[in-house]
CHARMM-style PDB file with segment names, atoms N, HN, CA, C and O in Angstrom:
ATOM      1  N   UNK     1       9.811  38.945 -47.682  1.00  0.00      PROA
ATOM      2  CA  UNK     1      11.101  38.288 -47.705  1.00  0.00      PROA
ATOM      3  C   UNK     1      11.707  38.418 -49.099  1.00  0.00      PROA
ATOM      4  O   UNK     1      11.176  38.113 -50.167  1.00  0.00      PROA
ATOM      5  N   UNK     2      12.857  38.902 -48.896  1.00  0.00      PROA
ATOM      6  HN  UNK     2      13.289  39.150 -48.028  1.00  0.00      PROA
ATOM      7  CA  UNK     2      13.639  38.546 -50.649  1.00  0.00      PROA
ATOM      8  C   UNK     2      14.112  37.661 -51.119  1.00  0.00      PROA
ATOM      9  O   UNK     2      14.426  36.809 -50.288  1.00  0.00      PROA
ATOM     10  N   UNK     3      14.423  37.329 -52.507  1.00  0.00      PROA
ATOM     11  HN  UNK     3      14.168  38.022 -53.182  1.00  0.00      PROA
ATOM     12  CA  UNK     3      13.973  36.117 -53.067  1.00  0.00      PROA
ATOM     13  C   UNK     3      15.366  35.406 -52.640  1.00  0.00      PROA
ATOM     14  O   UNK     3      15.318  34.225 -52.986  1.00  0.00      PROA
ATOM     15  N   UNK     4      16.465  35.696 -52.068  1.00  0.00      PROA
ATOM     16  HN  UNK     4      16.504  36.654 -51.786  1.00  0.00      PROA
ATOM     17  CA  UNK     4      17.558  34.846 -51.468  1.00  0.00      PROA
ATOM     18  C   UNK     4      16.955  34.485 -50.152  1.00  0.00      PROA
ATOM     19  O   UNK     4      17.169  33.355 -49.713  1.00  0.00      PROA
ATOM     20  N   UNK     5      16.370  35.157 -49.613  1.00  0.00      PROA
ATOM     21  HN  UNK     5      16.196  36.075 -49.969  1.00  0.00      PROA
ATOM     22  CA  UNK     5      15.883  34.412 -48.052  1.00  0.00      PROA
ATOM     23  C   UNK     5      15.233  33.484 -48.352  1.00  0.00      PROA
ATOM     24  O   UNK     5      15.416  32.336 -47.946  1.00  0.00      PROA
ATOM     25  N   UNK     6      14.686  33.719 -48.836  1.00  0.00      PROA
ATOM     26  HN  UNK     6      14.537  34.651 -49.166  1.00  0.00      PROA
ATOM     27  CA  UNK     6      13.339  32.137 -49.577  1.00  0.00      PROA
ATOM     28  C   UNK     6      13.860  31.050 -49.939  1.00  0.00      PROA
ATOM     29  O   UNK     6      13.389  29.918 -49.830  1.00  0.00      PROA
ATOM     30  N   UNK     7      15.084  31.455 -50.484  1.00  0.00      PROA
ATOM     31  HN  UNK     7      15.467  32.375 -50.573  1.00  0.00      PROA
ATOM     32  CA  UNK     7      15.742  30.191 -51.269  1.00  0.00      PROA
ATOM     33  C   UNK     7      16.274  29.619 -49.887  1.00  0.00      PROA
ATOM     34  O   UNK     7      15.794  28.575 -49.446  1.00  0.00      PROA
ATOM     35  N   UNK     8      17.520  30.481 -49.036  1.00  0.00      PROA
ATOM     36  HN  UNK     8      17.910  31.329 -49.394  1.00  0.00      PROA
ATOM     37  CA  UNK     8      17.681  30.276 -48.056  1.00  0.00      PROA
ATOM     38  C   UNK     8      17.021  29.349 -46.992  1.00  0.00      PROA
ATOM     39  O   UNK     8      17.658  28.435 -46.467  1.00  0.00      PROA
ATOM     40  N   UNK     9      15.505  29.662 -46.643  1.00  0.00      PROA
ATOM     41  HN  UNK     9      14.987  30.404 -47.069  1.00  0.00      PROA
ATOM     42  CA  UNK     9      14.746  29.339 -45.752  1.00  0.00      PROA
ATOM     43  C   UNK     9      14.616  27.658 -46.821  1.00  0.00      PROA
ATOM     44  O   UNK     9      15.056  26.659 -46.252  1.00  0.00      PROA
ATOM     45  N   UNK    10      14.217  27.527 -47.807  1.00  0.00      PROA
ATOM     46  HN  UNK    10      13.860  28.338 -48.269  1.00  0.00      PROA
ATOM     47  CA  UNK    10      13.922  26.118 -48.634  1.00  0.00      PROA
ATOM     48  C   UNK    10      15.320  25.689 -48.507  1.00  0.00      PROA
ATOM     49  O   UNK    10      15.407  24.768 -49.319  1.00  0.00      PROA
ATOM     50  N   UNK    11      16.449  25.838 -47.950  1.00  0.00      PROA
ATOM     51  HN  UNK    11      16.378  26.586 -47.290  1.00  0.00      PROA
ATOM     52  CA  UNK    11      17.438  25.278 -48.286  1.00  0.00      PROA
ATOM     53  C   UNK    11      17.392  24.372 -46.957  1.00  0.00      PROA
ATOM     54  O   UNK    11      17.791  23.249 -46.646  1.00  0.00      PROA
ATOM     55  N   UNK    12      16.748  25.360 -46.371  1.00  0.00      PROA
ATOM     56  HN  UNK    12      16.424  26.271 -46.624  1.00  0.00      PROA
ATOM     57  CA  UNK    12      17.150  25.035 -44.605  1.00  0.00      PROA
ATOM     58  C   UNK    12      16.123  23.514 -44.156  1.00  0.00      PROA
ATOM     59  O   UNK    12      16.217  22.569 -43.373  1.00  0.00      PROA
ATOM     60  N   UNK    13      15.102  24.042 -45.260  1.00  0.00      PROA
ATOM     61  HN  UNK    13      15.026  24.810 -45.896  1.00  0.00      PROA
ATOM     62  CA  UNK    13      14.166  23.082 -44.815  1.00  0.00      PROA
ATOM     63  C   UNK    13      14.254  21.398 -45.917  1.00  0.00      PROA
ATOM     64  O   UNK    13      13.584  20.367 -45.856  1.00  0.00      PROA
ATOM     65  N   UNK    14      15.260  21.768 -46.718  1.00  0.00      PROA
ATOM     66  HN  UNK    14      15.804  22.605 -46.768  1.00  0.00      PROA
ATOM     67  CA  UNK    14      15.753  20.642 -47.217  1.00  0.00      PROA
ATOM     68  C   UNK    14      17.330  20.051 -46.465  1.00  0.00      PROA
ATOM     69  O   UNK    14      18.017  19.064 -46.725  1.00  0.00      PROA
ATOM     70  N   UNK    15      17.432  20.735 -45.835  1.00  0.00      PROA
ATOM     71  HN  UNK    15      16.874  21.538 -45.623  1.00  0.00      PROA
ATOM     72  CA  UNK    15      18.871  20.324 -44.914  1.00  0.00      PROA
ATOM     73  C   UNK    15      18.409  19.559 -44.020  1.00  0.00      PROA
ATOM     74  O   UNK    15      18.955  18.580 -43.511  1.00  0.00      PROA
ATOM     75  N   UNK    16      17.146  20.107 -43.770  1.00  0.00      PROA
ATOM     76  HN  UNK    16      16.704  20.902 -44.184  1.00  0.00      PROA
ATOM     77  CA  UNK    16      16.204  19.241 -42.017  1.00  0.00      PROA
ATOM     78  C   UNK    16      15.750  17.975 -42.615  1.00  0.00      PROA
ATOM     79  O   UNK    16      16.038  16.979 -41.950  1.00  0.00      PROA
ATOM     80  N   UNK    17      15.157  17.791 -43.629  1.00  0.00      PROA
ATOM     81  HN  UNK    17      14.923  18.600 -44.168  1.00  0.00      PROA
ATOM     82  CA  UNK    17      14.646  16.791 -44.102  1.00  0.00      PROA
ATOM     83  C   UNK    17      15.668  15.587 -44.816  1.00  0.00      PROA
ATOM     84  O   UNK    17      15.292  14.446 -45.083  1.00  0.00      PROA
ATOM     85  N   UNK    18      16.980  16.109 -45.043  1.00  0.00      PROA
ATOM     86  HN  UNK    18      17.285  17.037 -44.827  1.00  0.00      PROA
ATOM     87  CA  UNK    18      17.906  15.333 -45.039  1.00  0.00      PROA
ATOM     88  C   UNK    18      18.910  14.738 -44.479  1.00  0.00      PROA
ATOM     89  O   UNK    18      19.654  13.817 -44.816  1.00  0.00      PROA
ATOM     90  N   UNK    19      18.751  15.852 -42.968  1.00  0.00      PROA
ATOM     91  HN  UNK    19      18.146  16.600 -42.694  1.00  0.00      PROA
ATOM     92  CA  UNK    19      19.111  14.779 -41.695  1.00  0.00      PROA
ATOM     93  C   UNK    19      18.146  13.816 -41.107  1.00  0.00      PROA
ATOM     94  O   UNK    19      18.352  12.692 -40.649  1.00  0.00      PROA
ATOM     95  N   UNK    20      17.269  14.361 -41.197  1.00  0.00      PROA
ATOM     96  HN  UNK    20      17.102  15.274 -41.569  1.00  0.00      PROA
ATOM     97  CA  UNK    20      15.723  13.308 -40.588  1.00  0.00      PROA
ATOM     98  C   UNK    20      15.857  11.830 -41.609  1.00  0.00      PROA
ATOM     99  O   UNK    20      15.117  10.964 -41.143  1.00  0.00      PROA
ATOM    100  N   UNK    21      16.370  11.503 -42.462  1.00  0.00      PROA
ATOM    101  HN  UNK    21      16.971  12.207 -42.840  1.00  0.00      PROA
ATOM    102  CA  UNK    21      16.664  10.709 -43.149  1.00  0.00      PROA
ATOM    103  C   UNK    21      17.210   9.918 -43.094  1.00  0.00      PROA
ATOM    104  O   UNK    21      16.905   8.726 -43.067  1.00  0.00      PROA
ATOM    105  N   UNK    22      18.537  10.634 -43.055  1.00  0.00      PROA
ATOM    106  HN  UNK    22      18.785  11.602 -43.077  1.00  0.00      PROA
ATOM    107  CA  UNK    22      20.245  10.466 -42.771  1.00  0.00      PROA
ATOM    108  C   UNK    22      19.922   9.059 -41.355  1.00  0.00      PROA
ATOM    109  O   UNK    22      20.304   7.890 -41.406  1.00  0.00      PROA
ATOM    110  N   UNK    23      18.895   9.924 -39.916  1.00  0.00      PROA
ATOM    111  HN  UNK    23      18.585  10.873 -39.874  1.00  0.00      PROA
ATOM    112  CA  UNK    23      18.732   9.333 -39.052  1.00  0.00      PROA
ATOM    113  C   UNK    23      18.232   7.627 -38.946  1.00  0.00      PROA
ATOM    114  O   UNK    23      18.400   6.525 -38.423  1.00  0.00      PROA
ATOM    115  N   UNK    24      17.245   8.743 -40.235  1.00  0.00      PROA
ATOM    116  HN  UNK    24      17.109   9.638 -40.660  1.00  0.00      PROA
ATOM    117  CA  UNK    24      16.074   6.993 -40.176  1.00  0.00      PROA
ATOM    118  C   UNK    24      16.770   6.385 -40.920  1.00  0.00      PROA
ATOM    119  O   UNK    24      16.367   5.233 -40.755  1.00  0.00      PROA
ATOM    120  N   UNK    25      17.943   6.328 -42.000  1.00  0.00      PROA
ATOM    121  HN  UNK    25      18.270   7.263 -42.134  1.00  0.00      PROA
ATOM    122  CA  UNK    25      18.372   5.260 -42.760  1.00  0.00      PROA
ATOM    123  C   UNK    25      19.831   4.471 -41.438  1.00  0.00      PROA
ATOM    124  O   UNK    25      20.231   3.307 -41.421  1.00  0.00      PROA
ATOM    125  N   UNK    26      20.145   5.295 -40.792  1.00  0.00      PROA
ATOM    126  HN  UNK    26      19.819   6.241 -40.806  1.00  0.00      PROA
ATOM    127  CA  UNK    26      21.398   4.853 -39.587  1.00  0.00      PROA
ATOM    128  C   UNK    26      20.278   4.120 -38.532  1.00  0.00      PROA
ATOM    129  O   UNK    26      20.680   3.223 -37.790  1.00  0.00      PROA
ATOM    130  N   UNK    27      19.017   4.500 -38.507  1.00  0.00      PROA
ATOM    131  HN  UNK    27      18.691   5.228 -39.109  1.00  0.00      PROA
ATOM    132  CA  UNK    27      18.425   3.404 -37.102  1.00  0.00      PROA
ATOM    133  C   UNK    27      17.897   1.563 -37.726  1.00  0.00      PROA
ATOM    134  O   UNK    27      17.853   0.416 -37.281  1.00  0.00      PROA
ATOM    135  N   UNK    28      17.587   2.328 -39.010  1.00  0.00      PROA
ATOM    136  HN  UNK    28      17.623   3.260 -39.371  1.00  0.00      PROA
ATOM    137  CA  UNK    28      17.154   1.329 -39.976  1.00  0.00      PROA
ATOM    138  C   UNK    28      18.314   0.055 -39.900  1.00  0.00      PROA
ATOM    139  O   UNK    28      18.233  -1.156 -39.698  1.00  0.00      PROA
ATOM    140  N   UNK    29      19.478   1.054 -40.187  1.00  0.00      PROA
ATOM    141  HN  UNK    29      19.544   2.038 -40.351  1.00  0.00      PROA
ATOM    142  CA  UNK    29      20.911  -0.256 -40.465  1.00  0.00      PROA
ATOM    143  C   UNK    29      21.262  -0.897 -39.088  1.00  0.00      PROA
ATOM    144  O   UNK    29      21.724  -2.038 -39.094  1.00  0.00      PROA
ATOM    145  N   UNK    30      21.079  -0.255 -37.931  1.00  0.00      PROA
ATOM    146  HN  UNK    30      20.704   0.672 -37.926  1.00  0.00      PROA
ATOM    147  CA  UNK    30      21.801  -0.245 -36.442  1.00  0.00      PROA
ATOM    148  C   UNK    30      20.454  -1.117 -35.661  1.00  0.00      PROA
ATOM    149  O   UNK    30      20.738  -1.600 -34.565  1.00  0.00      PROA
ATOM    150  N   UNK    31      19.243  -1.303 -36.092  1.00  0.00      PROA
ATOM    151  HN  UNK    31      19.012  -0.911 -36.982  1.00  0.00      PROA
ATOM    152  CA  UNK    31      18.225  -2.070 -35.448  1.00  0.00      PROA
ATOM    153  C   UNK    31      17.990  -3.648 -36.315  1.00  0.00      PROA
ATOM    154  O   UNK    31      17.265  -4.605 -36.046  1.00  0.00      PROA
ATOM    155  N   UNK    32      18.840  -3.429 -37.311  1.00  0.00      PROA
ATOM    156  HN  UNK    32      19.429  -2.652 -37.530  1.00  0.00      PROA
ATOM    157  CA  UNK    32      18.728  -4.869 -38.043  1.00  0.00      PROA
ATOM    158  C   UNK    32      17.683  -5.229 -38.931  1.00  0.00      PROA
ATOM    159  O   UNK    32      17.592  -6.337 -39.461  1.00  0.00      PROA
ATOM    160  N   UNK    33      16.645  -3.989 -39.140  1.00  0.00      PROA
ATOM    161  HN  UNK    33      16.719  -3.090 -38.710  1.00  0.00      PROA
ATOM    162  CA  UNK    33      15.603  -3.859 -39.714  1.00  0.00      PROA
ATOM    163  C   UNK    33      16.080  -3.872 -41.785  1.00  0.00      PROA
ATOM    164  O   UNK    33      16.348  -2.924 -42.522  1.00  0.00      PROA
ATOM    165  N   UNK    34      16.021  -4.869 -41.983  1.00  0.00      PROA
ATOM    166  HN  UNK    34      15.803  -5.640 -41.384  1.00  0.00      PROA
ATOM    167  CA  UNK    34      16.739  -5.268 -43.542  1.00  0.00      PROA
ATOM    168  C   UNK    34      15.782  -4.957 -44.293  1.00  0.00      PROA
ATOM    169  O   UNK    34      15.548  -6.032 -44.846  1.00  0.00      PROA
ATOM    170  N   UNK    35      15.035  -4.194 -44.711  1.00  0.00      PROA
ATOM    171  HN  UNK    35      15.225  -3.321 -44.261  1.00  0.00      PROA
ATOM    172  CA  UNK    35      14.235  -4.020 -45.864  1.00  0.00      PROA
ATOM    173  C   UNK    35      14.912  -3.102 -47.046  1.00  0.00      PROA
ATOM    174  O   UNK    35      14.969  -1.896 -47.285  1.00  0.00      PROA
ATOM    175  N   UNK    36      15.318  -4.114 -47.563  1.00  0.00      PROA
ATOM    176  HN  UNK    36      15.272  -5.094 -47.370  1.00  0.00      PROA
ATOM    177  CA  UNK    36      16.318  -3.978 -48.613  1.00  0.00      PROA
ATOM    178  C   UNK    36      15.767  -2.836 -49.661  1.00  0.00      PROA
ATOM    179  O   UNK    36      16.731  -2.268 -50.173  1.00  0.00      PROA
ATOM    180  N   UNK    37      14.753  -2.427 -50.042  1.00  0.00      PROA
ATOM    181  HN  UNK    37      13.970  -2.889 -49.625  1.00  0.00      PROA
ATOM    182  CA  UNK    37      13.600  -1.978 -50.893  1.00  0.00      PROA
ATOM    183  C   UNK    37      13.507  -0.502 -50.533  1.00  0.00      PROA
ATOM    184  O   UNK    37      13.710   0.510 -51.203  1.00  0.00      PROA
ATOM    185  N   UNK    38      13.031  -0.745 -48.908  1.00  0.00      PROA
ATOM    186  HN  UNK    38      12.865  -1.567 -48.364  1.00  0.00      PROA
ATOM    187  CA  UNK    38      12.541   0.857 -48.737  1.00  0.00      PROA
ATOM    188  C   UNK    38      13.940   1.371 -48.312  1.00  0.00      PROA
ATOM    189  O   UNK    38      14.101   2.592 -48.309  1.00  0.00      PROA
ATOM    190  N   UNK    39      14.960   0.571 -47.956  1.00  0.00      PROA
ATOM    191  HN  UNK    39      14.829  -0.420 -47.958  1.00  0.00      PROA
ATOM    192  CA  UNK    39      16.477   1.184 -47.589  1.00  0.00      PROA
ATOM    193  C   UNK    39      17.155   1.913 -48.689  1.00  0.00      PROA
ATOM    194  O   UNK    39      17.769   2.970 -48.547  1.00  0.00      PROA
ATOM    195  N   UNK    40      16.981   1.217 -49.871  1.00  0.00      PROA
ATOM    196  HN  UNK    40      16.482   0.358 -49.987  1.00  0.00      PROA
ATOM    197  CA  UNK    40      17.420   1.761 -51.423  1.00  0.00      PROA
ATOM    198  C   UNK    40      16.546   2.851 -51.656  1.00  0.00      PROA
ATOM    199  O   UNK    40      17.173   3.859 -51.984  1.00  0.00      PROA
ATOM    200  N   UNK    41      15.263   3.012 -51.601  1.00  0.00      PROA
ATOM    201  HN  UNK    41      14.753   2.194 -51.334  1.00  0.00      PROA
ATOM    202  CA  UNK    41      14.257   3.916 -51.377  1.00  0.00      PROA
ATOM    203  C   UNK    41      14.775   5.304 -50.897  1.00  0.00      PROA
ATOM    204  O   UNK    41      15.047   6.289 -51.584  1.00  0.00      PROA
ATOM    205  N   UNK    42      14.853   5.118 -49.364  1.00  0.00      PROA
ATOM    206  HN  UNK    42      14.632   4.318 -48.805  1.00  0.00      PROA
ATOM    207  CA  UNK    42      15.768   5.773 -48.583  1.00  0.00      PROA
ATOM    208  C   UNK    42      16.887   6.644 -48.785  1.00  0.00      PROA
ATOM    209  O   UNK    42      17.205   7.719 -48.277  1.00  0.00      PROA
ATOM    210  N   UNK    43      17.288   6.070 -49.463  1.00  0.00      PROA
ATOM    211  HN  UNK    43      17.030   5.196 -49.876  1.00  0.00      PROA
ATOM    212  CA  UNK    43      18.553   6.442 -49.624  1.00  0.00      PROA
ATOM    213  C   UNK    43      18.689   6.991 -51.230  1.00  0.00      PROA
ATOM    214  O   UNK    43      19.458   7.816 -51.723  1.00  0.00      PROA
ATOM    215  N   UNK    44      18.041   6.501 -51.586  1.00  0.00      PROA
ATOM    216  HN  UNK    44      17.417   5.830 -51.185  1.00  0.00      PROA
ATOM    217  CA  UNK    44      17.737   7.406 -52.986  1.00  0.00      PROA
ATOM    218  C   UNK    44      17.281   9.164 -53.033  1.00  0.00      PROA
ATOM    219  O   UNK    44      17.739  10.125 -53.652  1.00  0.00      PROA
ATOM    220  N   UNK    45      15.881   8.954 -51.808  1.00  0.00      PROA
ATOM    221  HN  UNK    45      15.509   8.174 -51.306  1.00  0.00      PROA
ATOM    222  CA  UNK    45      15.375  10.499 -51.791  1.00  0.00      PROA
ATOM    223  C   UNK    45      16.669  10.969 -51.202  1.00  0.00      PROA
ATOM    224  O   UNK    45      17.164  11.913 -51.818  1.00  0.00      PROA
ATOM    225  N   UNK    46      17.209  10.624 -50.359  1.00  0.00      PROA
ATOM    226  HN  UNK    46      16.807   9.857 -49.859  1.00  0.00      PROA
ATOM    227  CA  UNK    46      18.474  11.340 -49.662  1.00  0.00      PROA
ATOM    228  C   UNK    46      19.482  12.189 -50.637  1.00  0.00      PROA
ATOM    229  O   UNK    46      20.035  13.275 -50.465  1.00  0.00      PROA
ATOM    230  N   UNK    47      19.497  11.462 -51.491  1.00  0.00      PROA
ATOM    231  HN  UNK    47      19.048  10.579 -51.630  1.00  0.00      PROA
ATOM    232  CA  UNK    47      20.958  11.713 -52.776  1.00  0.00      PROA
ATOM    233  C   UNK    47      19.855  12.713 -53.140  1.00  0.00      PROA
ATOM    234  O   UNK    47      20.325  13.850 -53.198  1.00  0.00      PROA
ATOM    235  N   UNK    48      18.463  12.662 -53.421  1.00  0.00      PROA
ATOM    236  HN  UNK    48      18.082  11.739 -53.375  1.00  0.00      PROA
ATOM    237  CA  UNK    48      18.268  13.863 -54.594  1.00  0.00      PROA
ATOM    238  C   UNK    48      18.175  14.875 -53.631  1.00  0.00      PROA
ATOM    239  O   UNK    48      18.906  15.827 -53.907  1.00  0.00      PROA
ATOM    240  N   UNK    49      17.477  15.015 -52.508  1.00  0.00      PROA
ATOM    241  HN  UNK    49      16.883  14.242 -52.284  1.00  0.00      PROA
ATOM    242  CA  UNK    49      17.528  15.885 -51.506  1.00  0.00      PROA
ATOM    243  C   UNK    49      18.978  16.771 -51.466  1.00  0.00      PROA
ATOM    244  O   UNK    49      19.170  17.980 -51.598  1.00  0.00      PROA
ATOM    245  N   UNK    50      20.026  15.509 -51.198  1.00  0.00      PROA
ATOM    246  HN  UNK    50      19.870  14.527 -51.091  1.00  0.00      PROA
ATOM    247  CA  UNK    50      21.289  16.343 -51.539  1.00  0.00      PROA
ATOM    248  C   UNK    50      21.715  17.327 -52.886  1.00  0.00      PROA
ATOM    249  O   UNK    50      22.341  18.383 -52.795  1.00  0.00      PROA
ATOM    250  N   UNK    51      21.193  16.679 -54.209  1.00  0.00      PROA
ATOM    251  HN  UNK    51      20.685  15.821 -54.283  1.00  0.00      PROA
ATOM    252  CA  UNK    51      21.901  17.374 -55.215  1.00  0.00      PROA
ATOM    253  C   UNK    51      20.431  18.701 -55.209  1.00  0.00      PROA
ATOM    254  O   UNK    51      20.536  19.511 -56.130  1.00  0.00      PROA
ATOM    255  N   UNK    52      19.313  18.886 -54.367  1.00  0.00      PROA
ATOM    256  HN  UNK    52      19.227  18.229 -53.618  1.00  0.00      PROA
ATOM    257  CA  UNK    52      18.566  19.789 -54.548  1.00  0.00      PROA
ATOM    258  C   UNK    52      19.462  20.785 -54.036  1.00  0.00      PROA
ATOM    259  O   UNK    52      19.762  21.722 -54.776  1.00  0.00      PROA
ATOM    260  N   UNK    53      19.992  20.709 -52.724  1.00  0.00      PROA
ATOM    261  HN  UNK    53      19.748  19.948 -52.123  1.00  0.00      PROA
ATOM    262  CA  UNK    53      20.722  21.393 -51.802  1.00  0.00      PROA
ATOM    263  C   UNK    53      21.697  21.891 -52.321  1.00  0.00      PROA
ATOM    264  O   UNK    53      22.054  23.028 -52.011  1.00  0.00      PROA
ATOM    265  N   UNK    54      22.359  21.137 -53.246  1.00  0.00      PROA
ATOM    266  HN  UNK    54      22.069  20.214 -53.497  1.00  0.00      PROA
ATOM    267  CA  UNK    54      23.625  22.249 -54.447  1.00  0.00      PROA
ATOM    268  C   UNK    54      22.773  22.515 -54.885  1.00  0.00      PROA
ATOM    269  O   UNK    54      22.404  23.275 -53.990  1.00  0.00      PROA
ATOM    270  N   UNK    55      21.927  22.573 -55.670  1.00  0.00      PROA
ATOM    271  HN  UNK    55      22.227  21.956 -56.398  1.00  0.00      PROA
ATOM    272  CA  UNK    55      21.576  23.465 -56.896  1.00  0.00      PROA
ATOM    273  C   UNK    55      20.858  25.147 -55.799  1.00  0.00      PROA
ATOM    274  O   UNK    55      21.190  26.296 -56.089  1.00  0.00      PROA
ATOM    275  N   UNK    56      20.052  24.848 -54.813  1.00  0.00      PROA
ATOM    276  HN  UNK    56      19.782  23.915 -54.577  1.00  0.00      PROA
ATOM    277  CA  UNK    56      19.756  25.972 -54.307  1.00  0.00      PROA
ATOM    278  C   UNK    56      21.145  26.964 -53.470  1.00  0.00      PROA
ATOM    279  O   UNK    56      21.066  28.155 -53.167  1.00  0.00      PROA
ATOM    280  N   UNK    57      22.520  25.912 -53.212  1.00  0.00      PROA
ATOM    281  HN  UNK    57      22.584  24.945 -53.457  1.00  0.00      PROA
ATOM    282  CA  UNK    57      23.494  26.487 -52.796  1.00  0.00      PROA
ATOM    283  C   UNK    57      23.986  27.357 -53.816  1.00  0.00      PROA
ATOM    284  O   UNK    57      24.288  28.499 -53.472  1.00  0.00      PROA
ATOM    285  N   UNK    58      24.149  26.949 -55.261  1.00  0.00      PROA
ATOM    286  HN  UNK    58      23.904  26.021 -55.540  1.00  0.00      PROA
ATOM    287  CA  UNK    58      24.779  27.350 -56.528  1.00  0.00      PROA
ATOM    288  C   UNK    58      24.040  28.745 -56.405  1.00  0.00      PROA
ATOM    289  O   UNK    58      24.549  29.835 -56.144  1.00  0.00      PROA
ATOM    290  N   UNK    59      22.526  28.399 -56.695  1.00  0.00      PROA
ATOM    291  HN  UNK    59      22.113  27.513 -56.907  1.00  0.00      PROA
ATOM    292  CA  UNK    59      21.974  30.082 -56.886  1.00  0.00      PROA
ATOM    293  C   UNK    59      22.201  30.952 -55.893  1.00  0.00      PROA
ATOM    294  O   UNK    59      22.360  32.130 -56.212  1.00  0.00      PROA
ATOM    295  N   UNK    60      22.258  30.623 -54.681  1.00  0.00      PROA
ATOM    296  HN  UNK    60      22.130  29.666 -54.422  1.00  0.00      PROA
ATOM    297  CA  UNK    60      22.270  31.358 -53.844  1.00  0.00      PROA
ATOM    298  C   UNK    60      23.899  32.253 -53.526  1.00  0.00      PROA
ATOM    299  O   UNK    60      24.288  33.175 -52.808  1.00  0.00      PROA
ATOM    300  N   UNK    61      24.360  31.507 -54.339  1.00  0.00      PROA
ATOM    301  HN  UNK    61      24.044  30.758 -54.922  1.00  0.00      PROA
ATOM    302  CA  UNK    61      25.931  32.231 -53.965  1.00  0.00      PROA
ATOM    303  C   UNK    61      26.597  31.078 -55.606  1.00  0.00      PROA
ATOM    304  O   UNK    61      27.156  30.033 -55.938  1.00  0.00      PROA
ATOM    305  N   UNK    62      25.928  32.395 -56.106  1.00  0.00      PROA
ATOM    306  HN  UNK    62      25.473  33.244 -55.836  1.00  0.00      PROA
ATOM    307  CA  UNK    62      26.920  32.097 -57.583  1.00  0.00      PROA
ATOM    308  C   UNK    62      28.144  32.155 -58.171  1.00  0.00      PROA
ATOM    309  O   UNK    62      28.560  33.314 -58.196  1.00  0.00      PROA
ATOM    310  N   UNK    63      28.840  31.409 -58.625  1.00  0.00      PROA
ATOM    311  HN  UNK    63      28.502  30.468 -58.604  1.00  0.00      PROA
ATOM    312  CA  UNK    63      30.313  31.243 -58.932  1.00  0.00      PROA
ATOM    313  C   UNK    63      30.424  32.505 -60.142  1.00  0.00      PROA
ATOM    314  O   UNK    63      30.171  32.140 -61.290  1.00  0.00      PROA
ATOM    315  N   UNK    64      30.702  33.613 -59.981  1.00  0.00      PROA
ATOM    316  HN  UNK    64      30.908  33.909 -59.048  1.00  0.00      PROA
ATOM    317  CA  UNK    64      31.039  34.284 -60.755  1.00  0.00      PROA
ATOM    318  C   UNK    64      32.316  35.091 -60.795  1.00  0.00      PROA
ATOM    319  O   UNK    64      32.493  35.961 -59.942  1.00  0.00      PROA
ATOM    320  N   UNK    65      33.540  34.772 -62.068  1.00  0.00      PROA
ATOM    321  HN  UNK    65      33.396  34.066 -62.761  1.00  0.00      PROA
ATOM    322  CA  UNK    65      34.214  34.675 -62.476  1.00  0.00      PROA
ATOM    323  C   UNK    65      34.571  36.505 -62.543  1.00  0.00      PROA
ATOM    324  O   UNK    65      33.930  36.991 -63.474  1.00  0.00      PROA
ATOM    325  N   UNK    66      35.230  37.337 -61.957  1.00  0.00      PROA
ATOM    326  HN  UNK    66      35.751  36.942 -61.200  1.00  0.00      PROA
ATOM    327  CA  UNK    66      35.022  39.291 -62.539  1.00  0.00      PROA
ATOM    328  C   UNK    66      36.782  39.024 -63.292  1.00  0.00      PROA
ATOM    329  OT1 UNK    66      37.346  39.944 -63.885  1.00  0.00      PROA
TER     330      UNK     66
END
């Protein structure tokens, strides 16, 4: 595999893992289940998950200026 598919394929598998999240933090709020702690938790890995997902978007399709 070349080294953009790779990144690609890790992008994909940080996209999955940040809807699987996305889910459990919306059943978390919608079942009344208040754990204030692991919800902030939650929602924390989510945000870095997200800014991982730019940074592997950035390399993968670089802003370059000709």
């Amino acid at each position: 595999m070349e080294h953009i598919e790779v990144l690609r394929v890790e992008m994909e598998v940080l996209k999955r893992e940040h809807r699987d999240l996305d889910e459990a933090i919306h059943a978390m709020q919608t079942q009344g289940h208040l754990d204030a702690l692991r919800l902030q938790r939650l929602k924390k890995h989510k945000l870095a998950l997200k800014d991982q997902i730019a940074a592997l978007y950035d390399r993968i399709n670089p802003d370059i200026i000709a």
